[in-house]
C-alpha positions as CSV (number, residue, x, y, z in Angstrom):
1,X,15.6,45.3,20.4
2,X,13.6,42.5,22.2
3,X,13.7,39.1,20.4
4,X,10.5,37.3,20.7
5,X,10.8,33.3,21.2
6,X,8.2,31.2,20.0
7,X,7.9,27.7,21.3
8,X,7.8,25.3,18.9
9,X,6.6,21.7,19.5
10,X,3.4,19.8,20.1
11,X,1.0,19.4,23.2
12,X,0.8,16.1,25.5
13,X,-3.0,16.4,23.9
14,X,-2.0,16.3,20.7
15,X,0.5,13.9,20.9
16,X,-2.1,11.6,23.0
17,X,-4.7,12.0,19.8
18,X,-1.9,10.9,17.1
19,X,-0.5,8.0,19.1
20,X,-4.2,6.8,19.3
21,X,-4.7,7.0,15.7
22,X,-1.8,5.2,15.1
23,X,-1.8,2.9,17.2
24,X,-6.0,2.0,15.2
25,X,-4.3,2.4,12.0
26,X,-1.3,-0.4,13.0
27,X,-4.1,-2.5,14.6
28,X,-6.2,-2.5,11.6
29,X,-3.1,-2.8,9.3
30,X,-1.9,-5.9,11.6
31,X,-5.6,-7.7,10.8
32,X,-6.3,-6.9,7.4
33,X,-2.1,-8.2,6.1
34,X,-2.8,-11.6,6.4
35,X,-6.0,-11.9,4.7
36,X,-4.7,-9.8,1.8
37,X,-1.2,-12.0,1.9
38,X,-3.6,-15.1,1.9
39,X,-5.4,-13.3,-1.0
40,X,-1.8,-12.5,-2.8
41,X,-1.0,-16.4,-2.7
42,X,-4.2,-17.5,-4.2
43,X,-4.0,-15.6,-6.8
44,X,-0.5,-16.7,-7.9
45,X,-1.7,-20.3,-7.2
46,X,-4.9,-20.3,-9.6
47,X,-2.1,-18.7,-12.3
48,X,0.7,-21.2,-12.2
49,X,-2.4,-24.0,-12.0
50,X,-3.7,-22.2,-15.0
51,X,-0.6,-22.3,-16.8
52,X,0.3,-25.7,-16.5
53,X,-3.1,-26.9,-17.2
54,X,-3.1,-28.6,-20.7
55,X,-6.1,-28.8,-22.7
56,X,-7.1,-32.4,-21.8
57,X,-7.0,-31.6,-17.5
58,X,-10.2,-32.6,-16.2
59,X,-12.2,-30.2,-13.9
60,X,-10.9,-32.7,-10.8
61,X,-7.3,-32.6,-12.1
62,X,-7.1,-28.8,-11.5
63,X,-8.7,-28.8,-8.2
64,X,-6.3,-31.8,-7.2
65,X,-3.2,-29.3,-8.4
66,X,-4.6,-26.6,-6.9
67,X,-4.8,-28.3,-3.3
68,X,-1.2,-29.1,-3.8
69,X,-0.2,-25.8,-4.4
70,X,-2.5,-24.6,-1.8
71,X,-0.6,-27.1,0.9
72,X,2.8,-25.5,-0.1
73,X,1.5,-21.4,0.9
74,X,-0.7,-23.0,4.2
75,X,-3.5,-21.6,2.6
76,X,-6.0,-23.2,5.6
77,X,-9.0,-20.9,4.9
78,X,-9.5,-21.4,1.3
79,X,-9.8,-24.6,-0.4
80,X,-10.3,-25.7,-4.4
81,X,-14.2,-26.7,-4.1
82,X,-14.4,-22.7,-3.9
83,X,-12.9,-22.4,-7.3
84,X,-15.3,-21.6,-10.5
85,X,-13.1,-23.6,-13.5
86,X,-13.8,-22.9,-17.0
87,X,-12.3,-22.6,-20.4
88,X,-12.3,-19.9,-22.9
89,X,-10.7,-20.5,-26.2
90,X,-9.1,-23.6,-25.4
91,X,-7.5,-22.2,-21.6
92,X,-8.5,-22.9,-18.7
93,X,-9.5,-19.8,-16.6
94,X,-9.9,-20.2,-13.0
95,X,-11.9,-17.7,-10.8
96,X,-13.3,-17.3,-7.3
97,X,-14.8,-14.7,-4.9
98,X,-15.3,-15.1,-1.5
99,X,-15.6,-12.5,1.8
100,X,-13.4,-11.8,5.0
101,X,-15.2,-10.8,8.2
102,X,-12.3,-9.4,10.3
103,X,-13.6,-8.7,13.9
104,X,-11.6,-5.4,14.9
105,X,-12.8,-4.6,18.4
106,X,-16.6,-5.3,20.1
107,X,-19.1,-5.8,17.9
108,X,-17.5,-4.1,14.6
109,X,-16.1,-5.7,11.9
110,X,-14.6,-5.0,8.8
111,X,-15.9,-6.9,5.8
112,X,-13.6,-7.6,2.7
113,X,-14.6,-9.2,-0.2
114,X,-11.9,-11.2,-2.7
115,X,-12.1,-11.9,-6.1
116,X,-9.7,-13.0,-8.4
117,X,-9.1,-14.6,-12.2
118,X,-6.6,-16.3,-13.4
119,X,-7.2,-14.8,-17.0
120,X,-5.3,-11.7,-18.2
């Protein structure tokens, strides 16, 4: 009896095609990380500013803390004048929303857009 062998493997196409694909996907991953790490840090900075916020910090006092925290996590992009401060039942809630144009390649772009509360 004759044994057939199959070749197993993959072409020099398809192995072109799924380096190309992830090679975009590592790109894209490589652009949108520090934007969502800036995003990450902002967050935990409106919470620990929220937190140590006593019921008698003025509007000014908690953008002044939040610059400070800000200084600490280079946060360069985003600064406290973009902060909406306000208090609900005696806490201070901080919020903001803003947007991230990442350019990927020519003239396309990829649009993000951020928002974030420091309440529950």
């Amino acid at each position: 009896m004759d044994m057939i062998k199959h070749q197993r493997g993959i072409a020099l196409s398809g192995l072109i095609f799924w380096g190309i694909v992830i090679a975009l996907v590592a790109v894209l991953g490589m652009k949108v990380a520090p934007t969502a790490i800036e995003y990450y840090k902002i967050v935990k900075d409106i919470k620990a500013v929220a937190a140590q916020a006593g019921p008698e910090s003025t509007v000014a006092d908690i953008r002044k803390s939040f610059d400070k925290f800000a200084e600490v996590d280079h946060l360069t992009d985003f600064n406290s004048s973009q902060l909406e401060i306000s208090k609900d039942g005696g806490k201070v809630v901080i919020e903001f929303a803003y947007e991230k144009r990442i350019p990927l390649f020519a003239n396309i772009s990829l649009l993000i857009d951020y928002q974030g509360s420091s309440a529950k």
